[in-house]
C-alpha atoms as one frame of an Amber mdcrd trajectory, in Angstrom:
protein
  88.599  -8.515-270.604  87.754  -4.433-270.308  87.355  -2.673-267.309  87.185
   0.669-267.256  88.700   3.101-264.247  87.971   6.988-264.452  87.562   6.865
-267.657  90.560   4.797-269.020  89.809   1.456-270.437  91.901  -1.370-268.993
  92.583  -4.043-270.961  93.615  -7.962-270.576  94.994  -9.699-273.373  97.034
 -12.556-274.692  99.344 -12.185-277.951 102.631 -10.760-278.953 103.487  -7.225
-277.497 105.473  -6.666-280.490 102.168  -6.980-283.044 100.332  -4.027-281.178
 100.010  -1.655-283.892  96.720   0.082-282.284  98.648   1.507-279.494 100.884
   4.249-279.252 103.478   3.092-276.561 104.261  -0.748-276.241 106.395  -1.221
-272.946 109.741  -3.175-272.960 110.344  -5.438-269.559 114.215  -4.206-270.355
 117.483  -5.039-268.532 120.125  -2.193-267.020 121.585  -1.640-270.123 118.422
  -1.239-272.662 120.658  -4.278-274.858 118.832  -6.365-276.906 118.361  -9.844
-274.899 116.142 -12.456-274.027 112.124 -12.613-273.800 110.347  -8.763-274.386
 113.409  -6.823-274.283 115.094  -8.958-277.496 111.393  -9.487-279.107 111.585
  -5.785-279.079 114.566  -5.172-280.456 114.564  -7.445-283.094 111.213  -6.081
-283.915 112.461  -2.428-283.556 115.539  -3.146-285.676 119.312  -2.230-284.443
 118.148   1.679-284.658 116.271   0.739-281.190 119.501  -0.811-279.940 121.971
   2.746-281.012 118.955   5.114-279.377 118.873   2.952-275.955 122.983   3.601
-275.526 121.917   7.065-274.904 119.888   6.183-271.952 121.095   3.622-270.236
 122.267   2.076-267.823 119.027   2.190-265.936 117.889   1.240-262.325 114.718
  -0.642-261.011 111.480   0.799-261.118 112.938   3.573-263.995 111.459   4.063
-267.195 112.694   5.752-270.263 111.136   6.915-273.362 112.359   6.177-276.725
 111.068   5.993-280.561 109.500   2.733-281.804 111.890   2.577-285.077 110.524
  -0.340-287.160 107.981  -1.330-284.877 104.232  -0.149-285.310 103.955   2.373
-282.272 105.510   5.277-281.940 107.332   5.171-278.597 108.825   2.714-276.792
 108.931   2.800-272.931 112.152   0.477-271.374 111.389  -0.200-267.415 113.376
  -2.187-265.481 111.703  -4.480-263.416 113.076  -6.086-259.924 114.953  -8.995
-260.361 112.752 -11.110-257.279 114.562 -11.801-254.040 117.569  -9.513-255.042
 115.952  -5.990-255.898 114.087  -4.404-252.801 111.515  -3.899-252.053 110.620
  -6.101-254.816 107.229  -4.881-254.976 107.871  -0.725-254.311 110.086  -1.467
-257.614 107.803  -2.725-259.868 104.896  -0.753-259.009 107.369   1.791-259.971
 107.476   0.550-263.509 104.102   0.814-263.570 103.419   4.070-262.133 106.503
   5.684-263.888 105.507   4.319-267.316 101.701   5.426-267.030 103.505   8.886
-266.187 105.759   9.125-268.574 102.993   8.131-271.537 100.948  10.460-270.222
 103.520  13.381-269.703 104.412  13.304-273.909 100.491  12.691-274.795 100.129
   9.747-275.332  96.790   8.247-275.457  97.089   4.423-275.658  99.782   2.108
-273.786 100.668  -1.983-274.090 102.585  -3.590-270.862 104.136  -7.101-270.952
 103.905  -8.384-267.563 106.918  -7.193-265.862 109.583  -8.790-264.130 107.261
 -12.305-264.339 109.570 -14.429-266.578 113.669 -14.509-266.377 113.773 -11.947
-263.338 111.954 -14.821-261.423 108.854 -12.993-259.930 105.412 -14.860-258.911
 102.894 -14.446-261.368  99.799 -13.751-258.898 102.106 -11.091-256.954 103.321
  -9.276-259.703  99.582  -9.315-261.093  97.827  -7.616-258.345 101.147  -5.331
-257.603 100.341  -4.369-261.589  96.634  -3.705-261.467  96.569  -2.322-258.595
  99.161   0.447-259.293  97.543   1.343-262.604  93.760   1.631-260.819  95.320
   4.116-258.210  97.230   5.617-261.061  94.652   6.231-263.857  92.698   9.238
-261.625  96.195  11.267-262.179  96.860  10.612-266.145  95.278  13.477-268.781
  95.480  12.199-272.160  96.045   8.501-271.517  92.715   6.621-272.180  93.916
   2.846-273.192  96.045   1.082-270.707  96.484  -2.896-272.232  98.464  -5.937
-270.815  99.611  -8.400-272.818 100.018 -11.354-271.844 101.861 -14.419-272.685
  99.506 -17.212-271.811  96.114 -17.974-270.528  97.412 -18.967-266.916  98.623
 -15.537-267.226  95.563 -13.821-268.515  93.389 -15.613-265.808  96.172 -14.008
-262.768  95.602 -10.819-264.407  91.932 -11.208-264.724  91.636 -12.117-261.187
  93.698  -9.627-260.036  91.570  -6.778-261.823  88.235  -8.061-260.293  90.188
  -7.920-257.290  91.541  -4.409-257.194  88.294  -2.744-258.749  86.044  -4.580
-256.185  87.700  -3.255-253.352  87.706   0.425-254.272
């Protein structure tokens, strides 16, 4: 699905983040400490390779709704964005946070140039939050955010299943309907 908002494409997908190589930027759902672990963050690094792991020891730790830049090492894009997502029912407000990621990401992309971006969806698997939430938070942030960028002009989400896609998808008719 392809909707586009002020002249950014947005884009809903299902596949790997890591196999993205027509983006620029893929986005890593990280944890505090920008380690290697479990669902995006270690798909990342194991895709990036342990050069990933040495660069994000520079940056970390990092809080909720922050975003970092780094390179993309082994990995087919150039850059790397970490954001830490809320952990759901611990991390308030839950949904100020992630929008956060959203909004800071999208910023920080377009701040160094970058033309093309990838997002998992953040925050939906270990940290625990609802899938249709965390959708419309997502979508909704980057509609009111695309107006602002300059040299952004591909914002994607991929996504790890259909039921996913179809929250996302939902979501987008949603947010660009009401505007």
């Amino acid at each position: 699905m392809r909707h586009d908002v002020a002249g950014v494409t947005i884009e809903l997908t299902t596949g790997d983040i890591t196999e993205q190589s027509d983006v620029e930027v893929v986005v890593n759902a990280a944890n505090a400490e920008l380690l290697p672990g479990g669902g995006v963050a270690g798909a990342i690094h194991r895709a990036a390779g342990p050069a990933l792991a040495d660069e994000c020891a520079d940056h970390a730790p990092i809080s909720p709704g922050q975003c970092v830049l780094t390179a993309g090492h082994a990995l087919p894009n150039r850059h790397v964005l970490h954001c830490l997502g809320p952990v759901y029912g611990i991390d308030e407000p839950a949904d100020r946070l992630l929008a956060d990621c959203y909004r800071n990401a999208l910023l920080l992309a377009d701040d160094h140039g970058l033309v093309s971006v990838a997002f998992p969806a953040i925050s939906t698997g270990a940290f625990g939050y609802p899938l249709r939430e965390a959708a419309e938070i997502a979508l909704g942030t980057v509609v009111d955010t695309v107006p602002q960028l300059r040299s952004l002009t591909t914002v994607r989400l991929v996504l790890f299943d259909e039921t996913a896609l179809q929250a996302h998808q939902h979501a987008l008719a949603r947010v660009t309907s009401s505007g």
